[in-house]
N, C-alpha and C positions, 0 to 999 in steps of 0.2 A: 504494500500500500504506500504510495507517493507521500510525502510528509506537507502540513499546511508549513509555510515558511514563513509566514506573517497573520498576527492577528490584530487588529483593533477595537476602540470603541470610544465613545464621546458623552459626552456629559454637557449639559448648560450651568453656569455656573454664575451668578450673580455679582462678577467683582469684572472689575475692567483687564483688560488682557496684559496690562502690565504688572495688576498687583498678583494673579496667578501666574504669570510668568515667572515672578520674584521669589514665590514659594516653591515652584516646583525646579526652579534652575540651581538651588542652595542642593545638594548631595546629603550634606549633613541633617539634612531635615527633612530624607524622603521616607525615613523609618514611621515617623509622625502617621503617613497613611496608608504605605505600603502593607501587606500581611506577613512579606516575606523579609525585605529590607529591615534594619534595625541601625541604619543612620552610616555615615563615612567621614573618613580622615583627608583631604584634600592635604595631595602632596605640592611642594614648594611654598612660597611667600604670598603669591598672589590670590587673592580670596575670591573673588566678582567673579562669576561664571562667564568663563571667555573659551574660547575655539584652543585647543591645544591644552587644557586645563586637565589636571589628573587627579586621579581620586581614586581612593579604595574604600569599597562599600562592605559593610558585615551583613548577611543573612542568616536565615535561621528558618527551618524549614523541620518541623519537630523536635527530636532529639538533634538531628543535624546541622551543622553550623559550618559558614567558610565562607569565605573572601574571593571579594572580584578586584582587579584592576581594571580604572575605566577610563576612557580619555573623548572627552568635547568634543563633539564634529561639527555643531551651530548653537550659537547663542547670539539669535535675533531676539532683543527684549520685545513682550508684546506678538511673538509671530512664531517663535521655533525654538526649543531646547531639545539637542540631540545628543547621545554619548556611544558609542563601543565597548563592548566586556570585550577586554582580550587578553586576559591574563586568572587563572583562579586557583584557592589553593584552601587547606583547613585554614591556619594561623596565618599566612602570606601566601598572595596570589603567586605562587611559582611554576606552576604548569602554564604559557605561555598557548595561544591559539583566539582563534576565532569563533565568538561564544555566541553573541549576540549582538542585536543593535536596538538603541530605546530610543524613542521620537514622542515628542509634544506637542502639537500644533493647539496655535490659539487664533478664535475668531472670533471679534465683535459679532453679536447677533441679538439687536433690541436691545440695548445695554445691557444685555452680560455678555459672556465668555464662553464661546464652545470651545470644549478641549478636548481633541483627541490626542489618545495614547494610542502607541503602535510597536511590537514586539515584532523582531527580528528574528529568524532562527539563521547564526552568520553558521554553521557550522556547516558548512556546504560539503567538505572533505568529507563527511561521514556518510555512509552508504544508508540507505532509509531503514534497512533491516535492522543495523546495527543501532542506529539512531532512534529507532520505536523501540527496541527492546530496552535499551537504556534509559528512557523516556519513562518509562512503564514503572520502573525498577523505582526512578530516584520519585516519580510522581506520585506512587502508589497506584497503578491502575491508569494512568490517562500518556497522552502523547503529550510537548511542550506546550501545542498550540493550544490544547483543550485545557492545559491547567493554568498558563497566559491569562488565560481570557476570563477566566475565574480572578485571576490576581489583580488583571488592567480594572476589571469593573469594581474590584472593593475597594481601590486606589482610589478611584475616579470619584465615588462615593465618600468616602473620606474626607478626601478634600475639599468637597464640596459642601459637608459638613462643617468641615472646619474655616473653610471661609467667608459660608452667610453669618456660622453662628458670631464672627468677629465685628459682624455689623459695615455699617458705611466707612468706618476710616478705618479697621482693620481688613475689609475686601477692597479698599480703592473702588469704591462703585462706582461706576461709571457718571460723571455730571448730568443731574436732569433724569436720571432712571430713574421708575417706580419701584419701590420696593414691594415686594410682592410675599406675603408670608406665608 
């Protein structure tokens, strides 16, 4: 069976496409709504989500725990946060490959923010057989794509949570939006 290599999904979300941009481009504070994420160490001096920016993320996925290295591929404020997993490991990402890729798009729509999230399977070396069987294994029962799309949507949900419940100056609502309860 061919593997899905991408899944998304989107959410409206009540705050203007810069003040979600600003939450979800911070690494250190994707644990906040991820299920799986539990937050990252942003390597070098430079903090502001920029294109070439690096970061190692903790997850946790039951008993199981380990590390991603991940590196910026766009930070348009307002329009696009995107990263690469290419590096993973228990303690330190040391096995070195092509993991994944994460995308964000943001769209004014009626003063809020549609955000899609979108899941990459980068691991294109890996034959589908091999790739579903290990899928199966680490997911309990499901392929990437099918347990992605469980995680994109309680993500999505999350956040969304967390940014009406912040009100107008912690969602940046958009000027002149209704708030709608």
């Amino acid at each position: 069976m061919p593997r899905t290599m991408s899944v998304s999904d989107s959410i409206l979300i009540r705050a203007a496409p810069t003040a979600v941009y600003e939450r979800l481009s911070d690494p250190t504070a994707m644990g906040r709504w991820s299920p799986e994420n539990q937050g990252a160490r942003i390597l070098g001096e430079r903090r502001g989500a920029h294109v070439g920016m690096v970061f190692e993320g903790r997850n946790k996925r039951g008993a199981f725990r380990w590390t991603t290295r991940c590196t910026v591929t766009a930070a348009d404020p307002g329009e696009r946060f995107a990263f690469r997993v290419h590096a993973i490991g228990v303690r330190r990402p040391r096995l070195p490959g092509a993991i994944a890729l994460w995308e964000y798009r943001f769209e004014e729509v009626d003063g809020s923010t549609r955000v899609t999230e979108t899941w990459t399977d980068n691991r294109r070396a890996w034959p589908d057989l091999l790739a579903n069987a290990f899928d199966r294994v680490a997911t309990r029962g499901h392929t990437f794509a099918e347990f992605q799309r469980g995680n994109i949507r309680t993500t999505l949900e999350r956040l969304k949570a967390a940014l009406e419940q912040d009100g107008p100056k912690g969602a940046g609502r958009v000027e002149g939006s209704p708030r709608q309860g």
